[in-house]
VEXTI-664635 format. One record per residue (C-alpha): x, y, z; residue in one letter. Coordinates in pm, whole numbers, plus 50000, padded with zeros to 5 digits. Layout:
BEGIN
XYZa ...
This chain:
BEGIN
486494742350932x 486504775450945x 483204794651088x 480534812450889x 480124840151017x 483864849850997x 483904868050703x 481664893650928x 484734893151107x 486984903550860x 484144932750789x 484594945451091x 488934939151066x 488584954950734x 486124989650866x 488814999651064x 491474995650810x 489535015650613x 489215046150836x 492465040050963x 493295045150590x 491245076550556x 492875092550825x 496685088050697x 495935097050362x 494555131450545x 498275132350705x 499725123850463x 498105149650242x 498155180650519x 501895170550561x 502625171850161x 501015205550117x 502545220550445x 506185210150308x 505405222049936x 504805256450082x 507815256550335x 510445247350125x 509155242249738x 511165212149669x 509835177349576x 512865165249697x 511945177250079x 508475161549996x 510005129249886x 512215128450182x 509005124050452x 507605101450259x 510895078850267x 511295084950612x 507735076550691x 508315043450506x 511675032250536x 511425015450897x 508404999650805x 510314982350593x 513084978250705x 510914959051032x 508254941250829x 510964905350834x 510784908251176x 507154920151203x 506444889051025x 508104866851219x 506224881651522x 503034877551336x 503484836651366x 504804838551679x 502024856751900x 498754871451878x 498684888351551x 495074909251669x 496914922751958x 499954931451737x 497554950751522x 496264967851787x 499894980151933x 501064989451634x 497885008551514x 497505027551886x 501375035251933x 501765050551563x 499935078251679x 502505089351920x 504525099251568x 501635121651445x 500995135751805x 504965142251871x 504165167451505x 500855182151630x 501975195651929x 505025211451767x 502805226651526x 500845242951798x 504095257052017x 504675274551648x 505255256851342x 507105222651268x 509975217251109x 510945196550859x 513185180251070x 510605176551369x 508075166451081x 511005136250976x 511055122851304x 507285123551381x 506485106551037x 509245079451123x 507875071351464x 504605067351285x 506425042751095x 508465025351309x 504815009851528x 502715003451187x 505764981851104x 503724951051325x 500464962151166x 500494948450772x 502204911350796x 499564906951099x 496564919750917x 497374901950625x 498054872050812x 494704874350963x 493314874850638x 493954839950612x 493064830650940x 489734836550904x 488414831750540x 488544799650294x 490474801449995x 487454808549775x 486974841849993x 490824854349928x 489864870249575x 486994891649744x 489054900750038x 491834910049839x 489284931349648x 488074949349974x 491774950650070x 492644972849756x 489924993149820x 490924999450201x 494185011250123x 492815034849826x 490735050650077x 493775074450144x 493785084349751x 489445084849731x 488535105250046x 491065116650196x 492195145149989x 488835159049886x 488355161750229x 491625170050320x 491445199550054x 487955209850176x 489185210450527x 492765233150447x 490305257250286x 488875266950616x 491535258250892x 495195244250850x 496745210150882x 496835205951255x 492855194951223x 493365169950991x 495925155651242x 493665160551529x 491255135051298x 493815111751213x 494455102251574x 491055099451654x 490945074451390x 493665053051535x 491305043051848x 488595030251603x 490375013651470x 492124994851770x 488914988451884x 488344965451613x 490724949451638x 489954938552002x 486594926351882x 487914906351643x 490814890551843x 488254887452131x 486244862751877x 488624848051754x 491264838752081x 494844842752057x 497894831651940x 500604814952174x 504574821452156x 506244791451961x 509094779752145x 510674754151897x 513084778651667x 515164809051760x 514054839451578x 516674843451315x 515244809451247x 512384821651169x 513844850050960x 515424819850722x 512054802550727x 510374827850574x 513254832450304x 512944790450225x 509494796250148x 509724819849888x 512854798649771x 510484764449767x 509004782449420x 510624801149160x 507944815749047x 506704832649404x 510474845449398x 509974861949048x 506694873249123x 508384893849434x 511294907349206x 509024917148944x 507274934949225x 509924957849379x 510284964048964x 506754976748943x 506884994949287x 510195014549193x 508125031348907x 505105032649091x 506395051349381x 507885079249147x 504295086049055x 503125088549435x 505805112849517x 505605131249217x 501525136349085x 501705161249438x 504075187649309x 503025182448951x 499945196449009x 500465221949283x 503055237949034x 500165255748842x 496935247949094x 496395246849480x 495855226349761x 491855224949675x 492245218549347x 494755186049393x 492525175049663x 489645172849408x 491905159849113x 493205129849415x 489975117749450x 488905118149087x 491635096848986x 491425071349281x 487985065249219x 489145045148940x 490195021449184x 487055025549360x 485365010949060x 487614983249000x 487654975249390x 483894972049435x 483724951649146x 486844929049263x 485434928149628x 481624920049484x 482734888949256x 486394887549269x 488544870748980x 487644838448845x 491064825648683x 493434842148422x 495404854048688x 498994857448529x 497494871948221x 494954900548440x 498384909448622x 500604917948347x 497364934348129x 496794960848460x 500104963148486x 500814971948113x 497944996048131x 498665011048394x 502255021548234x 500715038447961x 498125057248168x 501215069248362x 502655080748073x 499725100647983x 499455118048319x 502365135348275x 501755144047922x 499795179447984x 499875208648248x 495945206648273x 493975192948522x 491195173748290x 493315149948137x 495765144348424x 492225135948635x 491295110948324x 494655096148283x 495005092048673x 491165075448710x 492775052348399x 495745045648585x 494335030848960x 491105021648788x 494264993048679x 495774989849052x 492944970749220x 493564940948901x 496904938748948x 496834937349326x 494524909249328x 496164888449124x 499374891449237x 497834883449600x 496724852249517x 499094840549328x 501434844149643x 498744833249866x 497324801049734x 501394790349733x 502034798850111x 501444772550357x 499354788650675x 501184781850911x 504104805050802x 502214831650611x 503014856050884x 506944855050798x 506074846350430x 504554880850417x 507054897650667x 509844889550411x 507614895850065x 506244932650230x 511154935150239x 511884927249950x 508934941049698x 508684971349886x 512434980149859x 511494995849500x 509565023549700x 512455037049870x 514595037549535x 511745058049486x 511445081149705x 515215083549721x 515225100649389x 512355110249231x 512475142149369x 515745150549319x 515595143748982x 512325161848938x 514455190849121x 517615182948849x 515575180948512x 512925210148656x 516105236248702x 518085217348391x 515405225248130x 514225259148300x 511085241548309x 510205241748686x 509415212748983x 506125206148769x 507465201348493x 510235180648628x 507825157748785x 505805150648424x 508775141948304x 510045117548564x 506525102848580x 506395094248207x 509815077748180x 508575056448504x 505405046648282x 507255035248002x 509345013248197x 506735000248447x 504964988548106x 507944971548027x 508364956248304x 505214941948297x 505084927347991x 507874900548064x 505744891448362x 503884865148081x 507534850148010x 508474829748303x 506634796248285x 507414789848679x 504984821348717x 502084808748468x 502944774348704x 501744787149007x 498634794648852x 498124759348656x 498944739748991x 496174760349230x 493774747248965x 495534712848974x 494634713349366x 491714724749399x 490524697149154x 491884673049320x 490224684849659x 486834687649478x 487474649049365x 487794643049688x 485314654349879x 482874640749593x 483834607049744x 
């Protein structure tokens, strides 16, 4: 039985997500703004942000598989302490006289390349240390780590750009890497280690990973539907940036960034404070439907009130659908290979994203210079096709009765262990 006092644990595991979060989303922003006034193409922007995701996943199979083979704290820890060597490699170019895009591409992807070990192990060690009842809070918490990037970051960020330049905000983001390796070490310290398995190769493990998504057809659909969702998804992350710096500035977006993710501030505290208590399927394909249409809106005018209402709208839905889709693929997982489970899921979900970033921005670019309408307008345009589709999408997510099955058979199990225990 697992111990009370881990989910103080997972507090702790969690705080350092959270900066760590804070302080990439201040990259991340810096970097975006830097490249927007160096070259004015969303397709140069778009191009870091592939780079600075495409070998995490391309490595997150692998990561996984690493995940249930050693000490998953201690792989958080590398992988969290040697990304910074990415964002240092850029800082000190900036400071012998300006960085390149190119030098900018290969810091980002070293970056990359380390936090590949970091997500299958964290999330792995999400169900190391809580009880099933605790995943819908976590997963709350989760969502409102990793919006930490969107909340504070860029009001901060923007704040920050207003009174020095970009290399302080990296400066901050490595300091935020040893926090959060720190935690890390308390928590694995706590909690002991994990030991090598010897009894399968590790392409073994690879295929293990892919037989237990394959076990249920609806976990497989779920993770289809989900590269689906992050395809259209990701062409609103890459795109909202030049959308609104084509008629405002860096200040201004920073402000508008953090209006619109507290939406999923909301949603996340509420998620995190009481979690969901059923109706998963149906909360899934509701957020995800929503959020569509919000998307749509956002690219509607060229003014920054309703874009900041339409965007609050729009992750104010994120949080929802995270959740649910997180426990729908959790609560079907056995433990023991949730490491490689999520290794291969993180693949094959995320490969939407770098359709995405792919291109978004050059057809932002294309229809911006087609329609003599500029990058901004571009963007909108891209953004509100991607809504209409993403609510699409998400509507045949109630179809499938092997998804609504994963859902009937949790509560099938969990009566059955209540039953139980009552005698």
């Amino acid at each position: 039985m697992k111990a009370k006092d881990n989910f103080r644990k997972f507090m702790l595991l969690w705080t350092g997500e959270l900066i760590s979060s804070i302080g990439g989303g201040l990259t991340a922003f810096g970097l975006g703004v830097y490249i927007f006034r160096l070259t004015g193409s969303a397709a140069d922007m778009a191009l870091v942000t592939l780079l600075g995701f495409l070998p995490t996943l391309l490595l997150s199979v692998p990561a996984g598989v690493l995940a249930d083979r050693y000490d998953r704290r201690l792989l958080m820890m590398i992988g969290d302490g040697c990304s910074a060597l990415g964002i240092l490699f850029i800082l000190v170019c900036m400071m012998s006289g300006g960085a390149s895009l190119a030098q900018i591409c290969i810091g980002v992807s070293v970056s990359a390349v380390f936090s590949a070990l970091l997500e299958p192990s964290f999330r792995a060690t999400i169900t190391d240390l809580l009880t099933e009842e605790e995943y819908s809070r976590a997963s709350g918490l989760v969502s409102l780590a990793g919006s930490a990037r969107y909340l504070f970051s860029p009001v901060i960020a923007g704040f920050l750009l207003a009174v020095s330049d970009v290399k302080l905000l990296l400066v901050i983001d490595i300091c935020t890497f040893f926090l959060t390796v720190i935690s890390a070490a308390v928590v694995r310290k706590g909690i002991g280690s994990r030991t090598a398995e010897k009894n399968e190769t590790f392409l073994q493990s690879i295929k293990e990973g892919w037989r237990v998504l394959c076990e249920k057809k609806g976990v497989l659909i779920l993770v289809a539907v989900s590269s689906g969702i992050t395809l259209f998804m990701g062409m609103f992350q890459v795109l909202a940036e030049p959308l609104i710096l084509s008629f405002s500035d860096a200040k201004t977006l920073g402000a508008a960034e953090t209006i619109c993710a507290c939406g999923m501030l909301v949603s996340g505290a509420v998620l995190g404070a009481r979690g969901l208590k059923g109706h998963y399927v149906r909360t899934l394909a509701l957020a995800l439907m929503l959020a569509g249409l919000f998307m749509f809106g956002f690219g509607l005018f060229e003014n920054i009130i309703p874009i900041c209402l339409f965007g609050f709208l729009f992750f104010m839905m994120l949080p929802f659908a995270n959740n649910s889709l997180d426990y729908l693929i959790r609560t079907n997982i056995p433990d023991e290979v949730q490491g490689r489970a999520w290794g291969m899921i993180g693949f094959l979900s995320q490969l939407g994203y770098v359709a995405a970033y792919a291109v978004s921005g050059a057809a932002a670019d294309l229809l911006g210079k087609a329609g003599n309408r500029g990058v901004g307008r571009g963007s909108a345009l891209v953004i509100m096709i991607a809504g209409v589709l993403l609510t699409v999408t998400a509507a045949a997510v109630l179809l499938p009765e092997s998804i609504r099955q994963l859902e009937k058979q949790n509560i099938e199990n969990r009566i059955g262990s209540e039953a139980m225990e009552e005698t």
